[in-house]
C-alpha positions in Angstrom: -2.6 30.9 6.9 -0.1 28.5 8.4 1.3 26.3 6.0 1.0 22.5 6.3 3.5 19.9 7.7 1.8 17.0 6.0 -0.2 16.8 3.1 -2.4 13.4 3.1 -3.2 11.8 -0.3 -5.9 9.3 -0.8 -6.8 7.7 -3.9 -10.0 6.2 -4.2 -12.6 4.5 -6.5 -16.2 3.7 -5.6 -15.5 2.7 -2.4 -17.4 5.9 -0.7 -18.7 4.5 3.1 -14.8 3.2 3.5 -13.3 6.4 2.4 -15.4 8.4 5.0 -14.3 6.3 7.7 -10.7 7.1 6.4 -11.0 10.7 6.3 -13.0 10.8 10.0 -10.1 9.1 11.7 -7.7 11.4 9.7 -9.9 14.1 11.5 -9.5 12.6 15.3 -5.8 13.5 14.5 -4.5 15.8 17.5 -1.9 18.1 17.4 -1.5 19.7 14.1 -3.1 22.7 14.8 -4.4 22.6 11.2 -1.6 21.8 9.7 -2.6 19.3 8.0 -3.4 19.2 4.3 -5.9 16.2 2.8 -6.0 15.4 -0.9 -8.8 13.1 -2.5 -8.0 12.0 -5.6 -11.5 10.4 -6.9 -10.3 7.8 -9.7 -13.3 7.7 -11.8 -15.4 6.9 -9.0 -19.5 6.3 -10.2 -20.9 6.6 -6.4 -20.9 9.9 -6.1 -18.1 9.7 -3.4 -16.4 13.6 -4.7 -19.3 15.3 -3.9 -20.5 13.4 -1.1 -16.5 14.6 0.2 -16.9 17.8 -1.0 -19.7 18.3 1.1 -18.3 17.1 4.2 -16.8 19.8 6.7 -13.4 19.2 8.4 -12.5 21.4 11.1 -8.7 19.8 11.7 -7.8 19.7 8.0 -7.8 21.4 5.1 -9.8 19.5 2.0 -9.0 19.3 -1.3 -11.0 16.7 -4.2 -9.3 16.1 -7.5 -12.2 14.6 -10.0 -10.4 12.4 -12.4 -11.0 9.7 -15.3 -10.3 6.0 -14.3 -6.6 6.1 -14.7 -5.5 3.8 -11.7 -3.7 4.8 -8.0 -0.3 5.4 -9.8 -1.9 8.4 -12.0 -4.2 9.1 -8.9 -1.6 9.5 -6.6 1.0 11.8 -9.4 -2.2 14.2 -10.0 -2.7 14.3 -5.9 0.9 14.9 -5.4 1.8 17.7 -7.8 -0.7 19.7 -5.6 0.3 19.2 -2.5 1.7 22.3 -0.6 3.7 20.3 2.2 7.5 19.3 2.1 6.1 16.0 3.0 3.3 13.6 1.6 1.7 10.6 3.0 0.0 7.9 0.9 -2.8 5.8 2.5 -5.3 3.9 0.8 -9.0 4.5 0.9 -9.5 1.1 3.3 -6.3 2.3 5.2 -7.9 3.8 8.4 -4.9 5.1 10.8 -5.3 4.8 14.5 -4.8 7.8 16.9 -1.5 9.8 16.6 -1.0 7.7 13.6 0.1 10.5 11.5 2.3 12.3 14.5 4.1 9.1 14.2 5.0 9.5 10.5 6.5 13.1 11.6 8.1 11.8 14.6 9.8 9.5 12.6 11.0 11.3 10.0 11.6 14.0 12.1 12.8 16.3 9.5 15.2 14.0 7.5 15.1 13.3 4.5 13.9 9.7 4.3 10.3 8.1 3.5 8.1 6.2 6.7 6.5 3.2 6.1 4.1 2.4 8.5 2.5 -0.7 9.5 -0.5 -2.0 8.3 -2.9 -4.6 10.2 -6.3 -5.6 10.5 -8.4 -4.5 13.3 -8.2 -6.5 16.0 -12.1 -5.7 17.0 -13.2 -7.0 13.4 -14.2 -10.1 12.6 -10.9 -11.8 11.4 -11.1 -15.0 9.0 -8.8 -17.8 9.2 -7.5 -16.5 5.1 -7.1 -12.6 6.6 -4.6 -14.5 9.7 -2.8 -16.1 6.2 -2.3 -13.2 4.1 -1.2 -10.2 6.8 1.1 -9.6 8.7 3.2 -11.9 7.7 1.7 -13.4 4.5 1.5 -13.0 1.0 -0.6 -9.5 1.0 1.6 -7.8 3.9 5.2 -9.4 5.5 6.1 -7.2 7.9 8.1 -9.8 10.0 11.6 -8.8 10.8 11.5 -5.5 10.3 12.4 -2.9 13.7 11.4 0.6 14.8 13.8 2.9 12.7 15.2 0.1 10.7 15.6 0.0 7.3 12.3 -1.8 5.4 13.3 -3.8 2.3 11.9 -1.9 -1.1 10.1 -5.3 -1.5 7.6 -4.7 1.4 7.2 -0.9 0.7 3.6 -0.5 0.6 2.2 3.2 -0.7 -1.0 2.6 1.5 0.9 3.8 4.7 3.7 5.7 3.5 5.4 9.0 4.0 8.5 10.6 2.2 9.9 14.1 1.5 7.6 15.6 -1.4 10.3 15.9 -3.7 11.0 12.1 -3.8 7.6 11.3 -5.4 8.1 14.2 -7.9 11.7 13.2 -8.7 11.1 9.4 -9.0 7.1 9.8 -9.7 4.7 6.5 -9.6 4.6 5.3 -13.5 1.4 5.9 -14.4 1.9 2.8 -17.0 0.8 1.1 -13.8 -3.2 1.3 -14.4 -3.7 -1.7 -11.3 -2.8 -1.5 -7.5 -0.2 -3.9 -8.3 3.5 -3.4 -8.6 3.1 0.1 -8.8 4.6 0.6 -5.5 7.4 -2.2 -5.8 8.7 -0.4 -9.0 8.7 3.0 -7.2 10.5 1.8 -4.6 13.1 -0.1 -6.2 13.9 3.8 -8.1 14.0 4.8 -4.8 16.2 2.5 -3.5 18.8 3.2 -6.7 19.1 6.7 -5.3 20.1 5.7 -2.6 16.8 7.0 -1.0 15.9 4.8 2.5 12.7 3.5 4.1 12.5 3.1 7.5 9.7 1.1 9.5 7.3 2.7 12.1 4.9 0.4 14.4 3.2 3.6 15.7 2.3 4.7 12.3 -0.2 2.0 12.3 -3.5 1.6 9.9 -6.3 -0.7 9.6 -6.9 -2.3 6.6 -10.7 -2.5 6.3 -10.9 -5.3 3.6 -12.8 -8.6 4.3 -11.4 -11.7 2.8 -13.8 -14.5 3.5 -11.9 -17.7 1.0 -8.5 -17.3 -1.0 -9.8 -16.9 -4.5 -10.1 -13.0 -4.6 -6.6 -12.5 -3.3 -5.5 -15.3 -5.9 -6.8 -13.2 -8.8 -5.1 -10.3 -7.5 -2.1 -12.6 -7.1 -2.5 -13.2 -10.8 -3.0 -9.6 -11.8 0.4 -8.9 -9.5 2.0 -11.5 -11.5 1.0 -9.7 -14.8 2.2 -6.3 -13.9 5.8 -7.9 -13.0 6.6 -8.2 -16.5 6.1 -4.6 -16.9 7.9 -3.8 -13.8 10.9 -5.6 -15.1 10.9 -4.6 -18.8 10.9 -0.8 -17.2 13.6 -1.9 -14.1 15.2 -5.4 -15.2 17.1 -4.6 -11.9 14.2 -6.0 -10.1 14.4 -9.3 -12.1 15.9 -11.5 -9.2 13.5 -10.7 -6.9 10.4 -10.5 -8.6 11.1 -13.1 -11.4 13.8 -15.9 -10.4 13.2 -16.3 -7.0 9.7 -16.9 -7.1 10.9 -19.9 -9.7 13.9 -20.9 -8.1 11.4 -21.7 -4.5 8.4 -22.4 -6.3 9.5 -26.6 -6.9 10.6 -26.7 -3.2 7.5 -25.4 -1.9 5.9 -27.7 -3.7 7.6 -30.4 -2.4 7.6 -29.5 1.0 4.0 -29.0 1.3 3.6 -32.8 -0.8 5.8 -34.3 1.6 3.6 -32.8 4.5 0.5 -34.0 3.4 2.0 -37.4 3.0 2.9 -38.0 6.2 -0.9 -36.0 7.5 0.8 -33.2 8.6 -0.5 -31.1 5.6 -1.9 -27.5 6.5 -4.2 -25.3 4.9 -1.8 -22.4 4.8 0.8 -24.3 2.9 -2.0 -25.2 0.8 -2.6 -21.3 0.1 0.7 -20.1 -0.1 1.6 -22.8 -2.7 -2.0 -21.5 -4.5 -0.9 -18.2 -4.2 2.8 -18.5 -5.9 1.3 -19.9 -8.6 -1.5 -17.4 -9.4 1.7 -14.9 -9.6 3.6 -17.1 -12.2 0.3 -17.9 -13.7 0.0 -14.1 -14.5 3.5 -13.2 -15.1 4.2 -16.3 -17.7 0.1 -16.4 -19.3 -1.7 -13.4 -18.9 -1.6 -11.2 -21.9 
């Protein structure tokens, strides 16, 4: 049996229609001759989405289900990983859909070196896109992938794990901290290790996904804003490196934002997405300063 190039891994949790859509587009892949490997790890999912994957035939990939207790993506992703039989692993999410040759991209890029792929991820452009979804990606508070070129260098602030490939090793090196229970941080933490390695990221608009998640008003992605803001103190307690960015920044701009978007909507010209981005800085310091 040949053995794989890539091996996939997708956490998921109760989100069973959306995974399937994942794992069929992973399947219109061409060009791997079966060489690629797909690992499911099922978070404590309670819609019966393991065996509705288990019994599910894939005739480009080989399939693989881990059934685990609610632990949270970081642990998903460790358990997924230490199985994998590739010199390479790519993370997507379960709502992470890549787009044709998406995954030839990753291995393109890379192209045998020894450094991770992060791919970009928008929404798709023949869904129904709401005027909050425009705010938050690609250049907003969920996903700011603005200034960032083919083969350059991406920031470990905007390294995602829901579109990201990297030499297998890496992740079992400098594993996700499985303190991280939430999709929040997790990835931030892992790749500022990364980055103290001396390990680089480089940025791929061919790798593209689609992230199928509706956001119809701001409050969901405020909570999660708040829930991001919580995890920080974890993240630098474990890696007080990360402190400028993630801590003192956000309240060194947080009083001019403020001011700016004041002075806007004094003068009329106030707009709905200064409005959101001001809501949104403070549901992080909400949860990093009160949320215990």
């Amino acid at each position: 049996m040949t053995a794989p190039v890539l091996s996939v891994v997708v956490p998921t949790r109760t989100r069973r229609e959306i995974l399937m859509t994942t794992l069929r587009a992973l399947a219109k892949e061409r060009g791997l001759d079966g060489r690629l490997e797909v690992i499911v790890a099922d978070d404590g999912s309670t819609d019966g989405s393991a065996g509705l994957v288990r019994g599910t035939v894939f005739e480009s990939f080989s399939l693989r289900v881990l059934t685990l207790d609610a632990g949270g993506p970081a642990r998903a992703r460790n358990r997924a990983i230490a199985e994998a039989s590739a010199d390479r692993v790519l993370l997507l999410g379960d709502d992470t859909v890549p787009v044709p040759n998406a995954i030839s991209a990753h291995l393109m890029v890379a192209h045998g070196r020894e450094v991770a792929v992060q791919g970009r991820i928008d929404w798709d452009r023949k869904r129904p896109i709401t005027d909050t979804m425009a705010f938050l990606a690609p250049a907003g508070p969920q996903f700011w992938f603005r200034g960032l070129s083919d083969g350059g260098l991406v920031p470990w602030t905007q390294v995602l794990g829901s579109n990201l490939s990297a030499p297998t090793h890496w992740f079992r090196t400098e594993a996700y901290d499985e303190r991280f229970t939430d999709a929040c941080m997790e990835d931030t933490e892992l790749a500022w290790r990364w980055r103290r390695r001396g390990w680089s990221t480089v940025w791929s608009e061919l790798a593209r996904c689609y992230h199928y998640h509706r956001y119809d008003t701001i409050e969901p992605f405020l909570d999660r804003q708040r829930r991001a803001g919580k995890w920080a103190r974890l993240a630098v307690r474990t890696t007080p490196g990360m402190a400028f960015k993630v801590v003192i920044e956000p309240l060194m701009t947080m009083p001019w934002k403020a001011a700016k978007t004041g002075a806007r909507a004094l003068v009329g010209r106030g707009r709905q997405e200064d409005r959101w981005d001001l809501q949104c800085r403070a549901a992080f310091l909400k949860g990093l300063f009160f949320d215990f």
